[in-house]
N, C-alpha and C positions, 0 to 999 in steps of 0.2 A: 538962794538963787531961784530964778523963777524960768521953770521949763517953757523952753521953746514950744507954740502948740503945732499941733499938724492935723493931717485932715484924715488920713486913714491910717491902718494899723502900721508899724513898724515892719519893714524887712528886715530887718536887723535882728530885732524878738522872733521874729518865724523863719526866720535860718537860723538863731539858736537853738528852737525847738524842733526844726525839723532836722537839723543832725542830733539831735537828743534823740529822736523815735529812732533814729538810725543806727545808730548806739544801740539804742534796748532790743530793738529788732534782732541786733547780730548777738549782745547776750542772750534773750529770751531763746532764741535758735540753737543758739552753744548749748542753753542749759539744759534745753528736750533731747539733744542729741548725747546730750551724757546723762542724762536719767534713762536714756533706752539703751544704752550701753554701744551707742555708736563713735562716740568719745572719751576715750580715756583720760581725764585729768581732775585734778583737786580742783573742781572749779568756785567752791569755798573757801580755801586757803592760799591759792597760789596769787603770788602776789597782783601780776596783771587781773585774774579772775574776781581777786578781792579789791581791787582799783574801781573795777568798770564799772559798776553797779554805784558803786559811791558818785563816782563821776557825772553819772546821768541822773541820780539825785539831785546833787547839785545844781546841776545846768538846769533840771524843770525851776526849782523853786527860784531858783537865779532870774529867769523868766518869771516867773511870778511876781515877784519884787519891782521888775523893771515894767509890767505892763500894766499892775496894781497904782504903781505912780503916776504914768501917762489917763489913764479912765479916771482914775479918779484929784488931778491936779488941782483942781480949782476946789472943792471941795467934793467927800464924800457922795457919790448916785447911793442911797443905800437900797432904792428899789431896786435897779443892775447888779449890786453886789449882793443882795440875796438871794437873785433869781439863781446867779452862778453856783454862788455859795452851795445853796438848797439843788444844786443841778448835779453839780460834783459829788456834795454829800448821798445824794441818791442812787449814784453810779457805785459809790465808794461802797454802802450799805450792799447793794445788789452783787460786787465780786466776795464780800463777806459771807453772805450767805450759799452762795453758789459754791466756793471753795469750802464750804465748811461742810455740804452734803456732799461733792466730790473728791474733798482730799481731806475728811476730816484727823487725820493728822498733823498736817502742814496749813490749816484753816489761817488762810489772812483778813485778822482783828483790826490792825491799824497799819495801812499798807501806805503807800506813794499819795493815791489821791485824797484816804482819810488825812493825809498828812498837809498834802495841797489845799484840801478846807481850811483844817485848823489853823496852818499858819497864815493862811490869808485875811482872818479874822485880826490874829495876833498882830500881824505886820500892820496893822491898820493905822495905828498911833503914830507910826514911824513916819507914816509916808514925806510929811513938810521938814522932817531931822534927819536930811544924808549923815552929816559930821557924828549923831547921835548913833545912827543905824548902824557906819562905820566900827565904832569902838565895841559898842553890845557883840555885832559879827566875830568879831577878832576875839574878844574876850570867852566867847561860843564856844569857835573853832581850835582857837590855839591849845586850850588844854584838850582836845579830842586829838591834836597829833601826835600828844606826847603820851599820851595815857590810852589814847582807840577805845574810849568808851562813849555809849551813847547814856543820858542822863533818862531814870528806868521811868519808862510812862507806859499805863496800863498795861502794863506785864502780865500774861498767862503764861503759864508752866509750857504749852508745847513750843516745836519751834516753826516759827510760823516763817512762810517761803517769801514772805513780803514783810518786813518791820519797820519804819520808818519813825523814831522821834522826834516829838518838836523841837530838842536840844541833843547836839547842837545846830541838826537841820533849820531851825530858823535865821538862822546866821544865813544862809545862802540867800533866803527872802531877804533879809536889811544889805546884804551887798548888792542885791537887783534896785534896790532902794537907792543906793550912794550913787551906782552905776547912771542910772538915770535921771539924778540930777548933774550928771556928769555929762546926760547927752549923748553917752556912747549910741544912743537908739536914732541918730542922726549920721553917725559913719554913712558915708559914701561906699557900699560894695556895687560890686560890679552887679551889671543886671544881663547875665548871662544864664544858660541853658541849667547850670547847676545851682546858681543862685534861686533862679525860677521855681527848681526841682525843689530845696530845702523851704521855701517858701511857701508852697503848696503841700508839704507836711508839716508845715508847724501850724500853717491854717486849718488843719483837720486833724493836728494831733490827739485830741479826746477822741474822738470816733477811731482813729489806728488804734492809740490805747486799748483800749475795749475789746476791737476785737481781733487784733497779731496774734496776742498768745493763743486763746483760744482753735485758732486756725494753725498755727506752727504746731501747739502741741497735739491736734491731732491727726494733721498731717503723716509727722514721725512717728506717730503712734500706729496708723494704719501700715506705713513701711516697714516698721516693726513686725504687724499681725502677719503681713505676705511673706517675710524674708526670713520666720522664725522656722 
């Protein structure tokens, strides 16, 4: 089926995204408030704590799927997809090494956005096979519900605060895939004051990325230094 074209970016894609920042915002905020001991809770095991994070996984590369389809419909830009590619992977590199001289114990290797590269690449094949992308997805995810394993890529020994695999996180890339030859990226939402609001964070979701945590965690961290 051949996608509808349009003329500017989806609202639809950037209110997914921009309640996805909103999501990680209110985790990454939970999680400095229980590493400074302002929060009491398992916020690795408990089940909601152990949802949330998956869930905003999801939703980005979900996103990714669906707006990798729309750019590139007619065929492959592969100058725009390297620029991105080579954009992300450079931001990606640069929280690697930054957490690796700040929190070398918890150093994140292969975190969110190295994961949003690689699968971007991955998903490439997919884009003209929703029905194909479909079953791979399924076949992904379904054994990850029943078994809560991620399939091991580039494993190091510590535990790192950010881990993200291709499998079965590429599944959510080929459902943004099927999604969008589905046209879901054409819903009619309302264009109202909150629509506006998610749609003006998903349009600047890399830039939030970058730099929420860095600002939340030390935020709490100087509330920390005054109130010890």
């Amino acid at each position: 089926m051949k996608i509808a074209k349009f003329n500017s970016r989806s609202r639809v894609i950037d209110a997914i995204r921009g309640l996805t920042i909103i999501l990680m915002i209110f985790f990454h905020f939970s999680f400095d408030l229980n590493n400074f001991g302002f929060l009491k809770t398992d916020i690795i095991h408990e089940p909601f704590w152990y949802g949330l994070p998956r869930l905003i996984v999801f939703l980005f590369l979900f996103a990714v799927g669906m707006s990798l389809t729309l750019a590139h419909q007619d065929k492959i830009h592969w100058p725009a997809f390297w620029k991105r590619f080579l954009k992300i992977s450079a931001f990606a590199l640069l929280i690697s090494v930054v957490t690796y001289f700040l929190f070398p114990e918890n150093w994140i290797y292969f975190g969110t956005l190295h994961a949003i590269a690689l699968i971007s690449l991955m998903s490439l094949p997919f884009l003209k096979k929703p029905n194909l992308s479909l079953v791979i997805a399924l076949l992904l995810f379904i054994p990850s519900i029943f078994f809560d394993k991620n399939i091991p890529w580039f494993l190091m020994p510590h535990q790192s605060w950010d881990y993200i695999s291709p499998f079965p996180w590429l599944g959510a890339s080929l459902l943004g895939i099927f999604a969008a030859h589905k046209e879901i990226q054409h819903w009619n939402i309302p264009d109202n004051r909150l629509v506006r609001s998610l749609n003006f964070l998903g349009r600047h979701s890399l830039l939030i990325y970058l730099l929420h945590q860095p600002i939340l965690f030390g935020s709490v961290y100087l509330v920390r230094l005054f109130i010890k």
